[in-house]
C-alpha positions as CSV (number, residue, x, y, z in Angstrom):
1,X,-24.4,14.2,76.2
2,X,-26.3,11.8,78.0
3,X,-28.0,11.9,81.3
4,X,-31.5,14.0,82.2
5,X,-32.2,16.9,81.2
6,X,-32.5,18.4,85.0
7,X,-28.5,17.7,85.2
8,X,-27.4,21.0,82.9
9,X,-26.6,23.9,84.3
10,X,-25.3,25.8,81.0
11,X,-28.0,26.6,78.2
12,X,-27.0,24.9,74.9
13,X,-28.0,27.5,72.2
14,X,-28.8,26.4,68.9
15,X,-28.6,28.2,65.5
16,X,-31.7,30.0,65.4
17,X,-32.3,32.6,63.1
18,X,-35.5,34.7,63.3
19,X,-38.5,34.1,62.2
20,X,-38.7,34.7,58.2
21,X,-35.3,34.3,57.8
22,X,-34.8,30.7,56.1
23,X,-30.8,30.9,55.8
24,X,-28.3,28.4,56.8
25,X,-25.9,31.4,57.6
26,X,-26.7,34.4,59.7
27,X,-24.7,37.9,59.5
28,X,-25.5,41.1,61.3
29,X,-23.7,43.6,63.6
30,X,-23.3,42.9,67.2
31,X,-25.5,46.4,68.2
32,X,-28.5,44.3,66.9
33,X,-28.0,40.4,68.9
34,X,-28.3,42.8,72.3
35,X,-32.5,43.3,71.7
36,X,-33.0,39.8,71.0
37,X,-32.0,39.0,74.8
38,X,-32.7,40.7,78.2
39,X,-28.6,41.9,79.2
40,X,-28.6,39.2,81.8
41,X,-29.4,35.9,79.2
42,X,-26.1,37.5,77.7
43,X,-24.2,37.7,80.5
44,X,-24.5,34.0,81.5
45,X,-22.4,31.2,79.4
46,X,-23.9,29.3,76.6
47,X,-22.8,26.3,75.1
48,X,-23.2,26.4,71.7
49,X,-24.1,24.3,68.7
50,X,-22.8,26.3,66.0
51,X,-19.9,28.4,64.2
52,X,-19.7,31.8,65.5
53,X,-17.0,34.6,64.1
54,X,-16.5,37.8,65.4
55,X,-14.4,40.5,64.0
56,X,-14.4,43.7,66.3
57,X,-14.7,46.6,64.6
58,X,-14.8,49.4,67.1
59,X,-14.4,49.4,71.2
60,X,-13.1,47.1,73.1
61,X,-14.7,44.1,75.0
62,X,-13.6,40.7,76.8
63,X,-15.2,38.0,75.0
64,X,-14.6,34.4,77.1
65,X,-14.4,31.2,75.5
66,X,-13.9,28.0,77.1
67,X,-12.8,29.9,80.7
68,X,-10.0,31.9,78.7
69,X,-11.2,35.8,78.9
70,X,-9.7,37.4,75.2
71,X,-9.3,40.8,75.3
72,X,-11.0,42.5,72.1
73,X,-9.8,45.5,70.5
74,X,-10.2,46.7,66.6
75,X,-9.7,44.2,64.6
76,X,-9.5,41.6,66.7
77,X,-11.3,38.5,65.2
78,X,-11.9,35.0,66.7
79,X,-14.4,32.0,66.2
80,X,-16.1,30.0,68.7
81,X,-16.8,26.4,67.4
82,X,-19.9,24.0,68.5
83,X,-19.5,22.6,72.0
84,X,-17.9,25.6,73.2
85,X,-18.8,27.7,76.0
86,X,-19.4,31.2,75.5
87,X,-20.1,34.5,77.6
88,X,-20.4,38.3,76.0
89,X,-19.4,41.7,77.6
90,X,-22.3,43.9,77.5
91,X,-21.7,46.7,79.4
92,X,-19.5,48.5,77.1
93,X,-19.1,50.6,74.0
94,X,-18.2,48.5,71.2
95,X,-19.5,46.8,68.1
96,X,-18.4,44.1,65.7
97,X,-19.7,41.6,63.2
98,X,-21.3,38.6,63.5
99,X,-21.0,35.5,61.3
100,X,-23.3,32.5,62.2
101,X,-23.1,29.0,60.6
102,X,-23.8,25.1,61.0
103,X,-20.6,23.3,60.1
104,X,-22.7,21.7,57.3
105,X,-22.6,24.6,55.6
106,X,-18.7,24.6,54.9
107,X,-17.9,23.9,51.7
108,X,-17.3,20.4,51.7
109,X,-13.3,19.7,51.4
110,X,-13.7,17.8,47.7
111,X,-14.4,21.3,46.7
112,X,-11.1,22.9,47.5
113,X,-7.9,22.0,45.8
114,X,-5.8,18.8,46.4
115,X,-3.4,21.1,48.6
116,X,-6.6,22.3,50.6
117,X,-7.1,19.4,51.6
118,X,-9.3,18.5,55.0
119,X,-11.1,22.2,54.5
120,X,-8.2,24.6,54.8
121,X,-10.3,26.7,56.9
122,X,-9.7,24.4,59.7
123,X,-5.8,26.1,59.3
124,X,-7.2,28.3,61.3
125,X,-9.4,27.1,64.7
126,X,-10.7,30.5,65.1
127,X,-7.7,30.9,67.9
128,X,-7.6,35.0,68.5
129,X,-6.2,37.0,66.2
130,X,-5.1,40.5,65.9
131,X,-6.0,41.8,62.4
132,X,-3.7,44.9,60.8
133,X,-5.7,47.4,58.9
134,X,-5.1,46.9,55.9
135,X,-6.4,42.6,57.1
136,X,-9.1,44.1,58.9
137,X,-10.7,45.9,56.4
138,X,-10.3,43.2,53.8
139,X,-12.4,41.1,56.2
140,X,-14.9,43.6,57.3
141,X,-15.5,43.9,53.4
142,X,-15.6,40.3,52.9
143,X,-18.1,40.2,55.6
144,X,-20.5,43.5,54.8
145,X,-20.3,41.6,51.1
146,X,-21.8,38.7,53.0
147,X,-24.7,40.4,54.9
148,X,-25.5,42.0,51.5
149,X,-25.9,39.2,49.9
150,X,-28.1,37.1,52.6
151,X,-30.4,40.2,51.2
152,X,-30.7,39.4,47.9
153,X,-34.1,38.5,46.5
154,X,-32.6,34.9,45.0
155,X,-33.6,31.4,45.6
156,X,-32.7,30.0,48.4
157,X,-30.4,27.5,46.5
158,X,-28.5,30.2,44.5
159,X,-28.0,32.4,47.7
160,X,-26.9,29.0,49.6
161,X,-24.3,28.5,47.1
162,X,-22.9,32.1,46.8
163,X,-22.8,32.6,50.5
164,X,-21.1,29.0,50.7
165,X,-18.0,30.0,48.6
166,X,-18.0,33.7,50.0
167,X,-17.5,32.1,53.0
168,X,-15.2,29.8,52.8
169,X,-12.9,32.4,50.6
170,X,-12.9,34.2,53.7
171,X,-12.0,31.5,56.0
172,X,-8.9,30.8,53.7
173,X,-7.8,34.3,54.0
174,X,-8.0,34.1,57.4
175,X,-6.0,30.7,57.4
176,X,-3.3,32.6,55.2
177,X,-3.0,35.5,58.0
178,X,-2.9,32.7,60.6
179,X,-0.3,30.9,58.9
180,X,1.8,33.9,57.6
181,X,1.6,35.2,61.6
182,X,2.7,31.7,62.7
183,X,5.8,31.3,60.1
184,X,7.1,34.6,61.7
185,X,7.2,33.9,65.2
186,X,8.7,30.1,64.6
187,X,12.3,30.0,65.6
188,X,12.3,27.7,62.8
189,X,10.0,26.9,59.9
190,X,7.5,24.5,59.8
191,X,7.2,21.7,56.8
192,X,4.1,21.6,55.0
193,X,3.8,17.9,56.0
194,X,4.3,18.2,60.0
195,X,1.7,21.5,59.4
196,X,-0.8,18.9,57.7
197,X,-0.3,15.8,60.2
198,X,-1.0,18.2,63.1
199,X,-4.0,19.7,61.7
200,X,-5.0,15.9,60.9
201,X,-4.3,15.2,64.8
202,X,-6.4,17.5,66.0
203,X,-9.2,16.8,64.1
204,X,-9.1,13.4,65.4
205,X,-8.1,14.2,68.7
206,X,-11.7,16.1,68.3
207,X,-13.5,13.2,68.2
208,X,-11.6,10.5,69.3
209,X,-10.2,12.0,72.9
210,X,-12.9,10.2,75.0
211,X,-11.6,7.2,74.0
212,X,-8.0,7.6,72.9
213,X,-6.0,8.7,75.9
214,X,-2.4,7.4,74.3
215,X,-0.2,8.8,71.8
216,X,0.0,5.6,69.7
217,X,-3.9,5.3,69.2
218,X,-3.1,8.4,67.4
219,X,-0.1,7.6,65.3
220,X,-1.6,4.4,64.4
221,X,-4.5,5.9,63.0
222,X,-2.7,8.3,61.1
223,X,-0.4,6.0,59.7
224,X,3.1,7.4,61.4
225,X,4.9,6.1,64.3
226,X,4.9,7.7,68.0
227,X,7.9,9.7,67.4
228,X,6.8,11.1,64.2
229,X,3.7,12.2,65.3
230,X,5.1,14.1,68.2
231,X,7.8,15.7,66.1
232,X,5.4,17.0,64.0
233,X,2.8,17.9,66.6
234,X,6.3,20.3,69.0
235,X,7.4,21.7,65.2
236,X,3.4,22.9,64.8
237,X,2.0,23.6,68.0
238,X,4.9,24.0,69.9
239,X,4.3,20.8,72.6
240,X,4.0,17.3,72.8
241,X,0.9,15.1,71.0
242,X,0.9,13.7,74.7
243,X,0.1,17.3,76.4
244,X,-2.6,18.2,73.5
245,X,-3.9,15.1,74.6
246,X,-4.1,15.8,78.1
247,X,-5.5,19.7,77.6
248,X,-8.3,18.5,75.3
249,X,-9.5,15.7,77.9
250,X,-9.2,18.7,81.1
251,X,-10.8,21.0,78.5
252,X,-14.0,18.6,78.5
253,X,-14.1,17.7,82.1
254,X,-13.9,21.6,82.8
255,X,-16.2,22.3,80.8
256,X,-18.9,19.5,82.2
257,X,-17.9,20.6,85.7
258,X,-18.4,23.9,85.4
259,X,-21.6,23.9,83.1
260,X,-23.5,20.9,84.7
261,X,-24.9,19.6,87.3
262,X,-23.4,15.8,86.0
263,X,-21.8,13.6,89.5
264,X,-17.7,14.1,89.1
265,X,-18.1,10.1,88.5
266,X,-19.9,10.7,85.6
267,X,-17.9,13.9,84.2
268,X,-15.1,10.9,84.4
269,X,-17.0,8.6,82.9
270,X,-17.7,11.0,79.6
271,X,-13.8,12.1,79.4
272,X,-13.2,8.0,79.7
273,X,-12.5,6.9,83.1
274,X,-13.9,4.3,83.7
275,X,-12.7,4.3,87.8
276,X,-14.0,7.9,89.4
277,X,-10.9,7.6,91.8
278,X,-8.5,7.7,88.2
279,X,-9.9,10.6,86.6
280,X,-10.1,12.2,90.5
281,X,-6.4,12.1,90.7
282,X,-5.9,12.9,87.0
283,X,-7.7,16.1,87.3
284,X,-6.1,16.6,90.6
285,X,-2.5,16.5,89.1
286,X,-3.6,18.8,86.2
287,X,-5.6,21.4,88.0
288,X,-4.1,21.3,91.1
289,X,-7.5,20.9,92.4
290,X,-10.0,18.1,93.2
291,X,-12.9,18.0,90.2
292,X,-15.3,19.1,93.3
293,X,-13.2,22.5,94.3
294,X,-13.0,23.3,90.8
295,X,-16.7,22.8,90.2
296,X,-16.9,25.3,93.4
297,X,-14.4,28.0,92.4
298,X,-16.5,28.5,89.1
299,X,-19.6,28.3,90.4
300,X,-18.8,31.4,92.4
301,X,-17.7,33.8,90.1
C-alpha cells in the first residue's frame, strides 16, 4: 500500500517465527502464542501477511476477521489469509491449534492432479467451518502429525518437502468437507464447471478488483460471456458476479478506513475511484454511511 508510513493505524504482522526456528511453516497450540505478546498487543487488530488456520479444540472464543465476529466452539476451524485483519479473544478458557504459512509454501498447483487444478485448497477460503468429530479429530491428527514433524532432526529441504505435502493433504480434506457441506445445503447441485469458473472468479477478482469494477472485464478474461459468468457465480455462491464485485471493493475500503489513517480521497483512490465524490456516494449507498462516519463508528469500539 502506498503512502507514509505515519498514515497506518493497524500493525501489519509478518510471519515471524522465533529465533532458531528456520521453518517456512509454523505449528503450535494457541496456550503458547499468549507469552509471546503482552494481552493487550492481542487484543488490538492486525493485518496480516500470512496464512493462518485455526482449528478449536476446546472452549469457546470469538475470533474476528475482517469486522465479522465468528463464534468458535470445538471443532470449529477457519483460516485467515494475508491482507486480512485479525483480532483474538483472550480472556477466556480455550485452546486450539495454530498453523502458520507464507502462500509460497503451497504446493504449487502443477503438483496436484489435472482435476485439482488452480490448488484445490483454494476450494476452500478458510470461510468458518463447523467440524463433526469424527472431521475434527482427523484434522487435529493431521495437524499434531504436522507439529511433530517440524521436530524432526532432518534437513531443512527434506522437512520443507514433507511438511509441504502434509499440508496441502490437509487442505484438500478440508476442501472435501467444505464441498460435501455445500452440496447438502444447495437446493440444487452445482456442476463441476460453474464450481471451477467461480473459484477462477474469485481468484481474479483478488487481484484485479481495484481495477475491474464491471462484470465483463471479468467474463472477458475468463473466456465466457456476462451471462455465463453470473450463472455460474448465483449456482456457486449463491449471488450475482456483480454483488461479489461490489462486497470485495467495500471489503477493501473498510478495511483501509478502519485500519488507517489514509484521507477517504485516497481510500477511493486505492479501491479505484478516481473522483473522491464517486467512491463517497458509492460507499454511502452500500454502507448506508458516509466513508467518514464509518471511519468514526469503528474507531470507537
Amino acid at each position: 500500500m502506498a503512502g507514509p508510513k505515519s498514515v497506518e493505524v493497524m500493525e501489519r504482522v509478518n510471519y515471524q517465527p522465533p529465533e532458531q526456528y528456520n521453518l517456512d511453516i509454523e505449528v503450535f497450540r494457541v496456550s503458547e502464542l499468549w507469552p509471546r505478546q503482552k494481552a493487550e498487543h492481542f487484543r488490538r487488530a492486525h493485518r496480516i501477511e500470512f496464512n493462518q488456520l485455526m482449528l478449536l479444540t476446546s472452549g469457546r472464543c470469538t475470533h474476528t476477521v475482517d469486522f465479522e465476529p465468528v463464534a468458535c466452539v470445538a471443532g470449529t476451524v477457519l483460516m485467515a489469509r494475508p491482507g486480512q485483519a485479525q483480532q483474538f479473544e483472550v480472556d477466556g478458557a480455550w485452546d486450539g491449534w495454530l498453523v502458520l504459512f507464507q502462500s509460497d509454501f503451497l504446493l504449487p498447483s502443477s503438483a496436484a492432479p489435472d482435476s485439482l487444478s488452480g490448488g484445490s485448497e483454494l476450494a476452500w477460503r478458510g470461510q468458518p467451518m463447523q467440524l463433526d468429530a469424527a472431521m475434527q479429530q482427523l484434522v487435529a491428527e493431521a495437524i499434531g502429525q504436522l507439529h511433530r514433524d517440524t521436530q524432526l532432526p532432518a534437513q531443512r529441504g527434506d522437512l520443507h518437502a514433507l511438511l509441504r505435502h502434509q499440508l496441502h493433504a490437509l487442505l484438500i480434506r478440508l476442501a472435501m468437507a467444505w464441498g460435501e457441506r455445500e452440496a447438502a445445503n444447495a437446493d440444487h447441485p452445482v456442476r463441476a464447471v460453474e464450481r471451477q469458473r467461480h473459484r477462477r472468479f474469485q481468484q481474479l477478482l483478488d487481484q484485479r478488483f481495484r481495477h475491474w469494477h464491471q462484470v465483463q472485464d471479468y467474463a472477458a478474461a475468463l473466456g465466457c460471456s456476462d451471462k455465463t459468468l453470473n450463472r455460474a457465480v448465483l449456482a456457486a455462491a449463491g449471488r450475482t458476479a456483480k454483488v461479489m464485485i461490489v462486497e470485495r471493493i467495500m471489503l477493501e475500503a473498510k478495511r483501509l478506513l478502519a485500519h488507517t489513517a489514509l484521507p477517504v480521497a485516497v481510500v477511493g483512490g486505492h479501491v479505484g475511484f478516481d473522483e473522491p465524490t464517486n467512491f463517497t456516494k458509492f460507499f454511502q449507498r452500500e454502507a448506508a454511511m458516509l466513508p467518514g462516519a464509518f471511519r468514526a463508528q469503528y474507531r470507537q469500539k
